[in-house]
N, C-alpha and C positions, 0 to 999 in steps of 0.2 A: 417620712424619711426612709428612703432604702437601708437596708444591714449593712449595705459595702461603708455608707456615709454617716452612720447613729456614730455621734459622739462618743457616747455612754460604752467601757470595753463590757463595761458586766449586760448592759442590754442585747452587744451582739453578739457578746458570749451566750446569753439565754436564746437570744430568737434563734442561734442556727446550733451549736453544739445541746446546749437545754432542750429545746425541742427534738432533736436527734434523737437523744437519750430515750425520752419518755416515751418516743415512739416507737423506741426498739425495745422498749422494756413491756409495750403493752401488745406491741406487733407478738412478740414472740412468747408472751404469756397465752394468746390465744392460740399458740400450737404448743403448747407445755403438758405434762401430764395432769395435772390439776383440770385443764379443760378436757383432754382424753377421758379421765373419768365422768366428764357429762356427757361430752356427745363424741361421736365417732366423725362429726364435716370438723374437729377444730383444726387441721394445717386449712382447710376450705375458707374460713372465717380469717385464717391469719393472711390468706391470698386475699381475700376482698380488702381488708383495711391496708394492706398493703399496696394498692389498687387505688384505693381513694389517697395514701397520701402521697403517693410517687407522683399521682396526677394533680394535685394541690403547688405542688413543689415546681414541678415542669411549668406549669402557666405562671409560676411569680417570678421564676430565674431567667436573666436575660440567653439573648441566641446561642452565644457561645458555650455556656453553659448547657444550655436544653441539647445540643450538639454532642455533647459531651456526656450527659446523662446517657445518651440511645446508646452512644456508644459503651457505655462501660456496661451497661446491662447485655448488649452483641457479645464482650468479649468476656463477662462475668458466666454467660449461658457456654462457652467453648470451657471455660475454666473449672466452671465446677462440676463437669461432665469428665474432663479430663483427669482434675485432682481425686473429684470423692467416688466416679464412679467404673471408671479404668485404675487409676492407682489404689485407689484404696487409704489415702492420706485422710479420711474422716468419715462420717457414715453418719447422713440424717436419721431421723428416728423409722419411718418408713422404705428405709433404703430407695429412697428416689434422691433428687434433686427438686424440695419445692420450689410450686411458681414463684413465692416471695423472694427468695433466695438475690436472683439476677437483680431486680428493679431495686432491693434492698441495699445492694454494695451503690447503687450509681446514687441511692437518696445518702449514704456515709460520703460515697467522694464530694456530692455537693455542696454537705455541710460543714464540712473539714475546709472545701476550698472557701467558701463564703465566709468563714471562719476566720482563717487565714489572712484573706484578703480587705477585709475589713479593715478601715482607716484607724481608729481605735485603737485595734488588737495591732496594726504595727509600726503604732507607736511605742511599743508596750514588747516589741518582738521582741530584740537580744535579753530583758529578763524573764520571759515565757522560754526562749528556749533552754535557759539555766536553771529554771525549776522543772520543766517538762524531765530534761536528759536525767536530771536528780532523780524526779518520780519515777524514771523509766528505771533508773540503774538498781535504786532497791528492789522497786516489782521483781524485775525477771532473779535479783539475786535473793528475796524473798521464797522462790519458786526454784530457785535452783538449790536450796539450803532445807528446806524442811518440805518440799516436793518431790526432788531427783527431777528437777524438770532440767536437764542436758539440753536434748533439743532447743527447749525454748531461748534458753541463755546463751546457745551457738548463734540463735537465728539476731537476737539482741544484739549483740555483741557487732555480727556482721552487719547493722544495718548503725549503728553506731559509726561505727567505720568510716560507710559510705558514705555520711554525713557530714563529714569533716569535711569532704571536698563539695558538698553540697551548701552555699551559703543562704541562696535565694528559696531555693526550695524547703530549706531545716527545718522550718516552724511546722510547715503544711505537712511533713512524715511524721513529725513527732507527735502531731496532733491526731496523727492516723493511727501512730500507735496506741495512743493510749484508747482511741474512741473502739479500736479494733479488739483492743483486750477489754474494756466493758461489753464488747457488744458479745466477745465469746465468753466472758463470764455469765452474764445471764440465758446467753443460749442451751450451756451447757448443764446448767443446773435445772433450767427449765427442761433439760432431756431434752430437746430438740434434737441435739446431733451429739455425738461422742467421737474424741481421739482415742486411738490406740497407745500402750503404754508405753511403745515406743516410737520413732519417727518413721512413719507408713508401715506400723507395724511389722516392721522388715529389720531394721540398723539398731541390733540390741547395743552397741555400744551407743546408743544416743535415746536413751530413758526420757521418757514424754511426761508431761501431764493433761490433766482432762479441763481446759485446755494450756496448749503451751504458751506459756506468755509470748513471746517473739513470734507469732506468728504473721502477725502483720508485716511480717519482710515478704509472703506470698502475694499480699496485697499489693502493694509496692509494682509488680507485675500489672495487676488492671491499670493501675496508675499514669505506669510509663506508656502503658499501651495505650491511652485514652490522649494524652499528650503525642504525644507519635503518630497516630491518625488525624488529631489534627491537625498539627504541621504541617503535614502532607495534604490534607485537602486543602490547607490555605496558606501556602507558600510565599506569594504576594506582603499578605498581612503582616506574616511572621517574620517575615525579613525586616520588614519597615519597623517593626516593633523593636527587633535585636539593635537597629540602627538608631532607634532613639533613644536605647539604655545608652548605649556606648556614646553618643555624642553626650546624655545628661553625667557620665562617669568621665569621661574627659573633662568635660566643664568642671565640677566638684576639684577634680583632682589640680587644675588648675588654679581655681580659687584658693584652695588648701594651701 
């Protein structure tokens, strides 16, 4: 049985967010200082596994998704060139951009959206999104209270917001968030990459922390990008699709 169709929500909660986790936790253990202390290839080691699972992932996800993957990794390689290594907004441990990096965000977007989308999990959506915004709201106020994380709690906050007028999409950001603040918590402890104490170490009135919780509203950006190219290359589709919600919302609202 596919993840979109496992009855079970805690099974496709394990096979796509569970497994996410563990891989990011082992991905980025193998470029941490812990490994720095053995050998001098560990970012080298954390590109290989990073390698085998981007490429594990890519042959079990359907077309639109695998479409979707190249892309976020195209527009992941302009971004993080952009944000860490022209702006200045974070700084890996080697002052590069590693190769994991790109293929890394497109395996997060796939398993947030398979997540997501999963028959289970939404059934299960409007009370996942009232515990998700709950867990979101203490985090970043946790982080803004005994951190001075500013930044993080402006970026929170505005991505809260946008949310309101976002119904279909709520689940799939909230779940970005949270997967985005695990994934920068173990990055940053593992010394992989550090923020600045404040936001692009530039805006002292917006005090950071290492890292800022909100900062998945940067993500948000690959996101819209990755949906926006496909649109565009499949116009056809995407139409017919917007015209079956709207005739199955008309019906509803009728019946109703």
């Amino acid at each position: 049985m596919s993840l979109l169709a496992t009855k079970s929500p805690f099974i496709a909660t394990f096979k796509s967010l569970g497994a996410l986790y563990l891989f990011i936790y082992f991905g980025l253990f193998l470029d941490s200082f812990y490994m720095v202390k053995i050998t001098d290839d560990a970012q080298f080691y954390a590109i290989i596994s990073m390698f085998i699972g981007f490429t594990i992932v890519f042959f079990k996800v359907n077309k639109r998704v695998k479409e979707q993957m190249l892309t976020a990794v195209i527009l992941a390689v302009i971004g993080e060139y952009f944000f860490s290594i022209l702006l200045g907004m974070y700084t890996y441990r080697l002052e590069n951009v590693p190769h994991y990096v790109p293929p890394g965000h497109a395996l997060v977007y796939a398993a947030v959206l398979c997540f997501s989308k999963a028959k289970s999990i939404i059934l299960h959506k409007v009370k996942l999104e009232k515990v998700f915004t709950v867990f979101i709201i203490i985090y970043a106020t946790f982080f803004l209270i005994f951190k001075n994380d500013v930044f993080g709690f402006v970026m929170t906050v505005a991505t809260l917001l946008i949310l309101r007028t976002k119904p279909r999409e709520r689940l799939f950001y909230l779940t970005m968030y949270i997967s985005v603040a695990y994934l920068e918590i173990i990055g940053t402890n593992f010394l992989c990459w550090k923020w600045p104490s404040t936001a692009w170490g530039i805006f002292d009135f917006l005090p950071s922390y290492n890292p800022p919780s909100g900062i998945s509203f940067f993500y948000f950006l690959l996101d819209l990008g990755c949906l926006w190219l496909y649109k565009k290359r499949h116009k056809i589709a995407w139409s017919r699709m917007k015209n079956i919600r709207k005739i199955r919302l008309e019906t509803n609202t009728s019946l109703n």
